[in-house]
C-alpha positions as CSV (number, residue, x, y, z in Angstrom):
1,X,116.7,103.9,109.7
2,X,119.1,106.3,110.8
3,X,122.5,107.5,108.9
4,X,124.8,105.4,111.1
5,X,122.9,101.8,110.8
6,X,122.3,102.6,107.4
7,X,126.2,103.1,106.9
8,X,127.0,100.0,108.7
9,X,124.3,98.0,107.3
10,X,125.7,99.1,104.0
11,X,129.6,98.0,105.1
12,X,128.4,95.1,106.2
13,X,126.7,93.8,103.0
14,X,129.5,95.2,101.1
15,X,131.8,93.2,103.1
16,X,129.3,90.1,102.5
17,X,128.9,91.0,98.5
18,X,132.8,91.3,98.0
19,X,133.0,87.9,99.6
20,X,130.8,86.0,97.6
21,X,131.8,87.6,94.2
22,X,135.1,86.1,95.0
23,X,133.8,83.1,95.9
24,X,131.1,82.8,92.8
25,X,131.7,85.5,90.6
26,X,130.2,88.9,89.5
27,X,127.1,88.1,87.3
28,X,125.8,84.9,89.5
29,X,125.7,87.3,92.8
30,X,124.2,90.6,91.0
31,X,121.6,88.0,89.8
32,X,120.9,86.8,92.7
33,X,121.0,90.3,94.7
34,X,119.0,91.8,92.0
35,X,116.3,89.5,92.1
36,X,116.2,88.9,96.1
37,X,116.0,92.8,96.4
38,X,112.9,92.9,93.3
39,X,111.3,90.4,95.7
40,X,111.6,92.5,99.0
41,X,109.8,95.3,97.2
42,X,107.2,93.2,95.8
43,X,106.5,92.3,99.0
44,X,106.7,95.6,101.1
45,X,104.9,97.7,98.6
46,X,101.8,97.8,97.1
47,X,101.8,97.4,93.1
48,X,101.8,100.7,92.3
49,X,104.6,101.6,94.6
50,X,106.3,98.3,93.5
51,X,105.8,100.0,90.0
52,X,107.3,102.8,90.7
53,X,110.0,101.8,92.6
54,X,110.6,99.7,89.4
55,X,110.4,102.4,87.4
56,X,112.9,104.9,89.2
57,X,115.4,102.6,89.5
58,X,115.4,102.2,85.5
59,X,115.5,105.8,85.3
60,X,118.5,106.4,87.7
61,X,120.6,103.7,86.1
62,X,122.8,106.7,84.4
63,X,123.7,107.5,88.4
64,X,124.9,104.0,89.8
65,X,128.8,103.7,90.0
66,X,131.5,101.2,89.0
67,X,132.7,99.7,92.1
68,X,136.3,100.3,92.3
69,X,138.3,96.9,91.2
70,X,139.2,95.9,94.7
71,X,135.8,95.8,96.2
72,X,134.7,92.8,93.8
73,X,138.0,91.1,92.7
């Protein structure tokens, strides 16, 4: 996927998240993402990918930023 979609896919479902957290709250849509997005790589990757993919996204949780307040109030 190139840069650009990726951005604008990205806006987009920012746009969509920000929505919904107002809407629903918070912890009920990171549920939901969370385990919608698990299920995509379960079904794209083999189990050992999946694994793995598991497994670095446990590892980079020191990486992943606070959205700012306005994005999700």
């Amino acid at each position: 996927m190139k840069s650009d979609n990726l951005h604008d896919l990205y806006s987009q479902y920012l746009e969509f998240t920000s929505t919904m957290v107002q809407e629903h709250g918070g912890m009920e849509v990171a549920a939901i993402m969370m385990t919608q997005a698990l299920s995509i790589y379960k079904t794209s990757l083999d189990e050992i990918d999946y694994n793995k993919m598991v497994d670095n996204i446990s590892a980079s949780r020191s990486q992943v930023h606070k959205f700012t307040p306005t994005i999700l109030q």
